[in-house]
C-alpha positions as CSV (number, residue, x, y, z in Angstrom):
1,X,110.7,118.2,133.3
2,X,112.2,115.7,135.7
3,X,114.2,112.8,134.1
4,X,113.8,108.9,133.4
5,X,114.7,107.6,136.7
6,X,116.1,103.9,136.9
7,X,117.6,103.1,139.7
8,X,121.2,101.0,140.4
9,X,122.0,97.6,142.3
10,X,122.6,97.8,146.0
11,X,125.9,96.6,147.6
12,X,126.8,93.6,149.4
13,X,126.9,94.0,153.3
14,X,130.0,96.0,154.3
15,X,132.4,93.0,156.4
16,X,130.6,90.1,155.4
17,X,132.2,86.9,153.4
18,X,129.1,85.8,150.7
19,X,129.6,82.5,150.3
20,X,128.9,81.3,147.0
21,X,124.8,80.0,147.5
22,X,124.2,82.7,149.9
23,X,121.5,80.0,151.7
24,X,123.3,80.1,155.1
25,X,123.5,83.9,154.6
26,X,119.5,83.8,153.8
27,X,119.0,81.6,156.3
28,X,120.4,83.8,159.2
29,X,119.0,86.5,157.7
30,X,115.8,84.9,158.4
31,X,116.4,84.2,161.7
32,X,116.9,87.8,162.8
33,X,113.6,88.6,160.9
34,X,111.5,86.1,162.9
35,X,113.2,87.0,166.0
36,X,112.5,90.8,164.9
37,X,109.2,90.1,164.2
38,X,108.5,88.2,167.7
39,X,110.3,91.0,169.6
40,X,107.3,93.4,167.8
41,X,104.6,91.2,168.9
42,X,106.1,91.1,172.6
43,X,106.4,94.7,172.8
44,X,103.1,95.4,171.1
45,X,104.2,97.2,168.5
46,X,107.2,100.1,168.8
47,X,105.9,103.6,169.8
48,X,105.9,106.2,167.2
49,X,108.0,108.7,168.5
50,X,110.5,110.2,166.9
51,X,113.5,108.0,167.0
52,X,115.2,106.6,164.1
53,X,111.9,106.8,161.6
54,X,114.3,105.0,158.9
55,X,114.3,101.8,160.7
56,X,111.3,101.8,162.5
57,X,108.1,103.2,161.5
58,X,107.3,106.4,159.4
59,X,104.5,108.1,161.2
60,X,102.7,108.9,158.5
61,X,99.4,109.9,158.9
62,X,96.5,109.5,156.4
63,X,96.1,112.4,154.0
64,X,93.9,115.7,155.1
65,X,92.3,116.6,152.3
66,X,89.8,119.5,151.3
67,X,86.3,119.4,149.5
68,X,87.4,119.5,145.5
69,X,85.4,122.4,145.1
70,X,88.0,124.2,147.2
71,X,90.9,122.8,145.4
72,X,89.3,123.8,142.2
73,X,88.7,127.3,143.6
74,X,92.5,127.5,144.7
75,X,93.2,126.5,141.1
76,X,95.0,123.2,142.2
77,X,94.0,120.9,139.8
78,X,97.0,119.8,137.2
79,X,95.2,117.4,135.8
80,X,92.0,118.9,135.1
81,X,89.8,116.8,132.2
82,X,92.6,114.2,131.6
83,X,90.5,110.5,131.9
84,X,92.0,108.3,134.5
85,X,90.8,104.3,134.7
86,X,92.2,102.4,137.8
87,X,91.3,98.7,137.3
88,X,90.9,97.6,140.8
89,X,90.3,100.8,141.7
90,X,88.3,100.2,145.3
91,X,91.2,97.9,146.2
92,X,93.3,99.0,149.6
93,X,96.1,100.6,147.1
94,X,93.1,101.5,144.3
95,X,90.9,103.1,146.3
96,X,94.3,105.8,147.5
97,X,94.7,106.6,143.8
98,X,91.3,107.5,143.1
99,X,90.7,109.5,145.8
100,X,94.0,111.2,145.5
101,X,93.3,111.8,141.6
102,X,89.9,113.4,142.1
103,X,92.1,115.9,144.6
104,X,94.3,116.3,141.7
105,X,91.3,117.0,139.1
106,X,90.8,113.6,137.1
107,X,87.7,111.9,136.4
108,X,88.4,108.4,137.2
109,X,86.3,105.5,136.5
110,X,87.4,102.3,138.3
111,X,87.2,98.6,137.3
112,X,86.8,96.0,139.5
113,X,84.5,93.0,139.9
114,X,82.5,94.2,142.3
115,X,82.0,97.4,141.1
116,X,80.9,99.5,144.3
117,X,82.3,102.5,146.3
118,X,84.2,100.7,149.3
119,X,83.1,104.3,151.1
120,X,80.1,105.6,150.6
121,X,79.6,109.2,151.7
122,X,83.3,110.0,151.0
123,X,84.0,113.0,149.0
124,X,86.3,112.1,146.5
125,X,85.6,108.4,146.0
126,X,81.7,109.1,145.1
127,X,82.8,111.2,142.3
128,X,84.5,108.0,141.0
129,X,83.0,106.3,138.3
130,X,82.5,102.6,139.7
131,X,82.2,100.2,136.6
132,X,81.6,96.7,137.1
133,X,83.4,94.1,135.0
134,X,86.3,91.0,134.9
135,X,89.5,92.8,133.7
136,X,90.8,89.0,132.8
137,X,88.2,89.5,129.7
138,X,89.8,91.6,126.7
139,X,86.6,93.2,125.4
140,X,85.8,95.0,128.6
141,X,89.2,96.0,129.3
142,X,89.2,97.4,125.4
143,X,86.0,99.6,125.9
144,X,87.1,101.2,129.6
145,X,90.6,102.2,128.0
146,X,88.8,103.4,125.0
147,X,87.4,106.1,127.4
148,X,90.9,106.7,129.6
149,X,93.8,109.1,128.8
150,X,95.9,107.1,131.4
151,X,95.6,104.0,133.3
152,X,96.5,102.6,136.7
153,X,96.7,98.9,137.1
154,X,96.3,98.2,140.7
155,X,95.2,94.5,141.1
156,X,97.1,92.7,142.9
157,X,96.5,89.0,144.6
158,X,99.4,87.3,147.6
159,X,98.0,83.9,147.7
160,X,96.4,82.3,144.4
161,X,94.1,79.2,144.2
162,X,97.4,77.0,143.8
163,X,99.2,79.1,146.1
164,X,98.0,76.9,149.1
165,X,97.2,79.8,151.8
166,X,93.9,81.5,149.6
167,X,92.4,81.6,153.2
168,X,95.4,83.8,154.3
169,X,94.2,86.1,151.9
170,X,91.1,87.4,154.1
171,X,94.0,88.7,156.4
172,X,96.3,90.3,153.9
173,X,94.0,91.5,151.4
174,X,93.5,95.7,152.3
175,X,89.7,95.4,150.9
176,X,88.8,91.7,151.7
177,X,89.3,90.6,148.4
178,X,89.2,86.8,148.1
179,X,90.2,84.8,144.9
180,X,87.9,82.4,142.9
181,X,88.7,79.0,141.8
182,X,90.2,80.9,138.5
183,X,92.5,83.6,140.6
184,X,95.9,82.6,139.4
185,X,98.9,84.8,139.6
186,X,98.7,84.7,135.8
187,X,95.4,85.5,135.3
188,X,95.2,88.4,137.8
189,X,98.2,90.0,137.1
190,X,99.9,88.9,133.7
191,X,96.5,88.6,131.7
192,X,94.8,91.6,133.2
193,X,97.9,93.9,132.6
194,X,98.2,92.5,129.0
195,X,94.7,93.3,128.4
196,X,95.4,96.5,129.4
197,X,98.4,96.7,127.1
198,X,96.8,95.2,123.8
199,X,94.1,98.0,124.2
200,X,96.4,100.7,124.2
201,X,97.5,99.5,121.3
202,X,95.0,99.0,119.5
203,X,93.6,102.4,119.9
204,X,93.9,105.1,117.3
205,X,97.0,107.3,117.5
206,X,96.9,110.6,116.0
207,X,100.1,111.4,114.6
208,X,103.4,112.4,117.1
209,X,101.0,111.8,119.4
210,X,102.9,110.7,123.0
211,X,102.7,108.0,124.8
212,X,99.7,106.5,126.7
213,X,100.8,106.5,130.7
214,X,100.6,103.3,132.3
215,X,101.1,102.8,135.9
216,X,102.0,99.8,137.5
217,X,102.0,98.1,140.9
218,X,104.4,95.3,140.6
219,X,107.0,94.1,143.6
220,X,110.5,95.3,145.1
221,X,111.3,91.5,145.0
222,X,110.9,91.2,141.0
223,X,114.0,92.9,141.5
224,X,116.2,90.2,142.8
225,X,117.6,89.4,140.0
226,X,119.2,93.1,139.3
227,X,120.6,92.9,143.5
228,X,123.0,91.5,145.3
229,X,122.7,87.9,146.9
230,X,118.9,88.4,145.0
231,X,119.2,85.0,143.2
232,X,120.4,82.9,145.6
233,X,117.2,84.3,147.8
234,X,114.9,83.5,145.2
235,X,116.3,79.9,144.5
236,X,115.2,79.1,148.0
237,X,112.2,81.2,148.1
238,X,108.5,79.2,148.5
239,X,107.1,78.2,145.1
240,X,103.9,80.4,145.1
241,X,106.3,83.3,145.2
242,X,108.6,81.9,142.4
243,X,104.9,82.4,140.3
244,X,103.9,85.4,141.8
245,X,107.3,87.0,140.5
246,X,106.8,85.4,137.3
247,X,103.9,87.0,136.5
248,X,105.1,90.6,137.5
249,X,108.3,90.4,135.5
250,X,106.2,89.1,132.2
251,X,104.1,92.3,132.2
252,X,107.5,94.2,133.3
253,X,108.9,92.7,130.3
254,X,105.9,93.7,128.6
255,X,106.3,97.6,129.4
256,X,109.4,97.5,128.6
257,X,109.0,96.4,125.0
258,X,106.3,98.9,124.5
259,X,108.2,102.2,124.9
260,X,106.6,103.4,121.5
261,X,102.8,103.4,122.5
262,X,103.3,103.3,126.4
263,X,104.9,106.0,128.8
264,X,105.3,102.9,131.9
265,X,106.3,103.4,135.6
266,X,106.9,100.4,137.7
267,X,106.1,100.6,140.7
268,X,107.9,98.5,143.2
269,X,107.0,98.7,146.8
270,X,108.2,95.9,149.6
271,X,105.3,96.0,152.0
272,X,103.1,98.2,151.7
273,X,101.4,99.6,155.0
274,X,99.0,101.9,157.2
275,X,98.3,102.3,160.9
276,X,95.1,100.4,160.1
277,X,96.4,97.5,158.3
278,X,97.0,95.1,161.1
279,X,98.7,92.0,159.6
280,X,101.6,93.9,158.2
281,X,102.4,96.0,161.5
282,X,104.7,93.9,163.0
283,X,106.9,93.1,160.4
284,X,107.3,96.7,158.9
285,X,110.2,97.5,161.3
286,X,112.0,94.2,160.9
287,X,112.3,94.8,157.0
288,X,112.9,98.8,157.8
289,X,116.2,97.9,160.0
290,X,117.5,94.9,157.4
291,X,117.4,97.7,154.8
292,X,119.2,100.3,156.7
293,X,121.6,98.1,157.9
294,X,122.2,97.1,153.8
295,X,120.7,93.6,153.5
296,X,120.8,94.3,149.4
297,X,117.1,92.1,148.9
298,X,115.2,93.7,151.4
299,X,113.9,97.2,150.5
300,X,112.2,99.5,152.9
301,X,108.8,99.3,153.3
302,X,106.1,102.4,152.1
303,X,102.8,103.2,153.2
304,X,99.6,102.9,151.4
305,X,99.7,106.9,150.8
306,X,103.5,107.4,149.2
307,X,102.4,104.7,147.0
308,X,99.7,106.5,145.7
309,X,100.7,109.7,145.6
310,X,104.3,108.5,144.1
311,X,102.0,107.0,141.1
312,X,100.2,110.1,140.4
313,X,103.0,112.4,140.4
314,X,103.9,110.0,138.2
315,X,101.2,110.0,136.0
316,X,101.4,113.8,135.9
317,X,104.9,114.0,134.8
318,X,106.0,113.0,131.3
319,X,109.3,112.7,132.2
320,X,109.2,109.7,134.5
321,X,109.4,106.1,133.5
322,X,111.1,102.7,134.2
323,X,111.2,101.1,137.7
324,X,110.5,103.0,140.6
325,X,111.7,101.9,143.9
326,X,111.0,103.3,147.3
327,X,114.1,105.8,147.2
328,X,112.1,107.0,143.6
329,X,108.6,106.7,145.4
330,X,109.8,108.7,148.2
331,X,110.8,111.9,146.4
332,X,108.1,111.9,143.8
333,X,105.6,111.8,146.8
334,X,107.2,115.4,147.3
335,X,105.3,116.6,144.3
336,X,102.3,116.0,145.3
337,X,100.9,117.7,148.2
């Protein structure tokens, strides 16, 4: 049974003086990423050969999977029986850990407002329970976890209605999603995860029974404040991402506190990615090559698949919990073939 895995600070920049606001480092830092990211865009997009996959691109390919019934057959199904709820389940990170948990022999039922199969006709995802409800509303989060051995929160919003950029959202969004006059970073993320929390406890506990899994998706930049030169970015970072990281820590804080009903792993991903997801192309090398270079606030970027399969190799090991970053995401995506 593989260990709690929490994972260290990363080191300042080998040669380089900090000075002590780190703004003109930011700032440069900046500079090379919008250069970076209009090199991409004049070179339409780096080939994906294989040269230097840690700064560039990953080629990762989506997933080949089998019909279940063959898995089942081959007696490849860990978690045969166990109840899985993903609340935003046909999201563009959602809809990835369904599918991948029906491979692995759950019966998921998804929340989300909409409530639909975002593709019809596909295997796995139509064996998916699609529930439609507001996960911002305690009583309906209460009755779906009543039902679940394990949840997966995997809601997630960039822009909120006081953000400023909402429209932005209809490019960034994976599944199209677009907030309401009420989508705050608070209410999406913060209330909806504390829903999810309260339930859990709330339910009946048999005796030495373990802890409920929880799963989730928060942000590699929550963890500034735990990395080098990671304050100083975040005092001059925009103020809708001040809130957006306000609202991930509270429910981090949250998990944390909860260690006696709730088995959490925290998922934090930089960008997350596929060859389909157009906006995000051109940056995902820039961020790639600050990383390997050891820019200490920038993490490497993962695709849409290691994030998923990273969270159900998670849910199907007791022994992992705490903060997950892409090194952590990256080898428990080895479990899961």
């Amino acid at each position: 049974m593989a260990s709690t895995r929490q994972t260290g600070s990363t080191r300042p920049l080998a040669g380089i003086k900090v000075r002590q606001s780190g703004t003109e480092y930011f700032s440069a830092i900046c500079l090379v990423a919008a250069a970076g990211v209009a090199l991409c865009w004049l070179l339409q997009l780096p080939t994906t050969k294989d040269v230097a996959s840690n700064l560039v691109f990953v080629n990762t390919q989506a997933p080949v999977t089998r019909p279940v019934t063959a898995r089942a057959a081959e007696g490849e199904e860990p978690s045969a029986g166990k109840r899985l709820l993903v609340l935003g389940g046909n999201g563009y990170v959602g809809r990835e850990v369904c599918r991948l948990a029906v491979q692995r022999g759950f019966q998921v039922t998804s929340l989300s407002r909409r409530g639909e199969n975002p593709e019809p006709g596909n295997a796995e995802l139509d064996q998916v329970k699609w529930v439609k409800g507001n996960a911002a509303d305690s009583s309906t989060v209460q009755n779906v976890v009543g039902e679940a051995d394990a949840v997966v929160h995997a809601i997630g919003l960039l822009f909120d209605v006081n953000s400023g950029l909402t429209n932005l959202n209809l490019v960034v969004s994976g599944s199209g999603s677009t907030p309401d006059d009420t989508s705050t970073y608070d209410k999406i993320t913060r209330q909806t995860a504390f829903n999810v929390i309260n339930a859990i406890k709330g339910r009946i506990r048999m005796p030495f029974s373990p802890p409920m899994p929880m799963m989730f998706v928060s942000a590699a930049e929550a963890g500034w404040p735990d990395v080098a030169l990671g304050p100083e970015v975040e005092k001059v970072a925009p103020a809708w991402l001040k809130e957006y990281l306000v609202a991930k820590r509270a429910v981090e804080g949250e998990l944390a506190s909860s260690t006696d009903t709730i088995r959490s792993a925290i998922f934090r991903p930089s960008l997350i990615w596929s060859w389909t997801k157009f906006d995000v192309l051109p940056v995902i090398p820039v961020f790639n090559l600050l990383n390997a270079v050891g820019v200490p606030f920038v993490d490497k970027t993962v695709t849409v698949f290691t994030l998923s399969k990273a969270i159900v190799a998670a849910l199907e090991d007791e022994g992992v919990a705490g903060v997950q970053r892409f090194r952590e995401m990256e080898e428990l995506e080895k479990k899961v073939s």
